[in-house]
N, C-alpha and C positions, 0 to 999 in steps of 0.2 A: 811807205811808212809816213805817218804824221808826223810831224816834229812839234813841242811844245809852242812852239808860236802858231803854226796853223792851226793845232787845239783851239789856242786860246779863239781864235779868228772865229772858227766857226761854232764857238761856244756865244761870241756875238752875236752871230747869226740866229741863235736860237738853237743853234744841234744840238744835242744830249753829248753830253761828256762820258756819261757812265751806262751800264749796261742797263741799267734801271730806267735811266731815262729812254735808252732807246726802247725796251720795252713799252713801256709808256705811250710812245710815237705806234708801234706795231699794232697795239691793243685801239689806239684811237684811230686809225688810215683802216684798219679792217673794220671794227664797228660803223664807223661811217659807210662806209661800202654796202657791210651787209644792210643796215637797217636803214641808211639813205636809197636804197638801190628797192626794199620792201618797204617804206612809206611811201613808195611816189609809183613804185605798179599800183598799191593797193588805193591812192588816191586815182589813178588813170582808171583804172578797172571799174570802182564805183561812178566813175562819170561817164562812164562808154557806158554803161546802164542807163543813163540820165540823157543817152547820145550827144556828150559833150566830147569833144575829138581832144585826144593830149595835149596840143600845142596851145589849146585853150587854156588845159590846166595850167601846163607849166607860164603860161601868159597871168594865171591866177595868183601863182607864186608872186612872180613880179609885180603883180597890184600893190603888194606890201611895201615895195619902194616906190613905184611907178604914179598910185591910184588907177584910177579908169583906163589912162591915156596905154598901160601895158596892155590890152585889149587890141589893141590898132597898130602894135608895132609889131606884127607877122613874127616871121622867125627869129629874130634876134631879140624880142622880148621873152621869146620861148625857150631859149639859150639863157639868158639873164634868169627866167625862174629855173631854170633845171642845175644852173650854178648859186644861184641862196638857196636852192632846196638843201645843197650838197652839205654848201659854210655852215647853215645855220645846225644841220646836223653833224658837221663836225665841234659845235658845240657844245650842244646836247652829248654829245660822246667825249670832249673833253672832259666836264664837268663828273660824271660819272669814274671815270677813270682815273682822276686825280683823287675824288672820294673813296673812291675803293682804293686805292694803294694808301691813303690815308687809316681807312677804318679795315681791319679784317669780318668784319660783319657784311658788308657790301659783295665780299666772294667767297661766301662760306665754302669749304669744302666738300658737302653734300650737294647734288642738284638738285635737289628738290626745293631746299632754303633759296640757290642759287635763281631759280625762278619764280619763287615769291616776288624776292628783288626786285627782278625782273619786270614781274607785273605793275608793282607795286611804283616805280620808277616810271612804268610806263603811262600809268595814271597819272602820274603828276606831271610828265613833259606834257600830255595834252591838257591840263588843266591850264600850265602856264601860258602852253603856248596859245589855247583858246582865248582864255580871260583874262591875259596882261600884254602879250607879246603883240597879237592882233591887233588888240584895240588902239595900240599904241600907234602901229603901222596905218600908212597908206592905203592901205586894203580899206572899199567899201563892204560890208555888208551886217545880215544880221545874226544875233544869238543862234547857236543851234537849236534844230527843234529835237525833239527831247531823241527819237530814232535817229537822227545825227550824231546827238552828243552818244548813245550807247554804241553805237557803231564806231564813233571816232576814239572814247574809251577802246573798244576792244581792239582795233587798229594797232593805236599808240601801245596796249599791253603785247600784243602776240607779234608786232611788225617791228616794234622799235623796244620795248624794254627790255622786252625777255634775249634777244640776239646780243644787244648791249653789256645787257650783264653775264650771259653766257660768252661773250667772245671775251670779255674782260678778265673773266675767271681763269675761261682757261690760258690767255698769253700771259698772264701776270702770275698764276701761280705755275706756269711750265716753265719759266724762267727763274723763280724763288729759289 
């Protein structure tokens, strides 16, 4: 049993106090999973087409913080992109989840509205994260070409939005 002091302790730490917030944690630890775990087959799968080997990608990850020099650092740079793959998606899934328990528009009741969302969400993590996030980072390289950018849209909609707002939906309104 928790006693009011170790409450308070681990409400320091960041835990959820109430059952809201733990839901909250449930809805963002599963969304990452699912849609970090289908952004990063879906980016390996497209470059094993390209016969670039995973540990390149996830070495691609790392560029964002690394530059060039993530290239040359074998496996433990490959480690480093497949953990800011994870963070930076569990941001994208925070963000999201704090929005929805904010607005009830974000998880409508129907799934079909609920995949709209979904899409529509997912359009704009890759917008941002193409055209502000990247550019910002480490990472050398160029625009996408337009077969990129459609491909990286429908990615971001059917790998990361739409799981997003469907796992959101349903832990946040089974606990309501």
């Amino acid at each position: 049993m928790i006693t009011r002091n170790e409450s308070i302790g681990m409400e320091a730490l960041g835990a959820p106090r109430d059952a809201a917030g733990a839901t909250k944690v449930r809805a963002i630890i599963w969304g990452t999973l699912v849609a970090g775990t289908l952004d990063i087959c879906a980016a390996i799968l497209t470059w094993l087409m390209r016969d670039v080997a995973p540990p390149r990608v996830l070495q691609g990850v790392a560029a964002g913080l690394l530059g060039r020099d993530s290239f040359s650092g074998g496996a433990p740079t490959a480690a480093l992109g497949l953990f800011l793959h994870f963070s930076i998606m569990s941001v994208i899934v925070t963000l999201f989840v704090l929005a929805a328990s904010r607005s009830a528009r974000l998880i409508p009741s129907r799934l079909l509205p609920a995949i709209v969302v979904g899409l529509a969400y997912g359009i704009t993590v890759y917008l941002v994260m193409t055209y502000v996030v990247v550019p910002l980072s480490a990472a050398v390289g160029r625009p996408p070409t337009l077969a990129q950018f459609v491909q990286g849209v429908i990615v971001h909609m059917l790998c990361v939005g739409v799981p997003i707002a469907l796992i959101t939906r349903r832990v946040l309104r089974q606990d309501a």
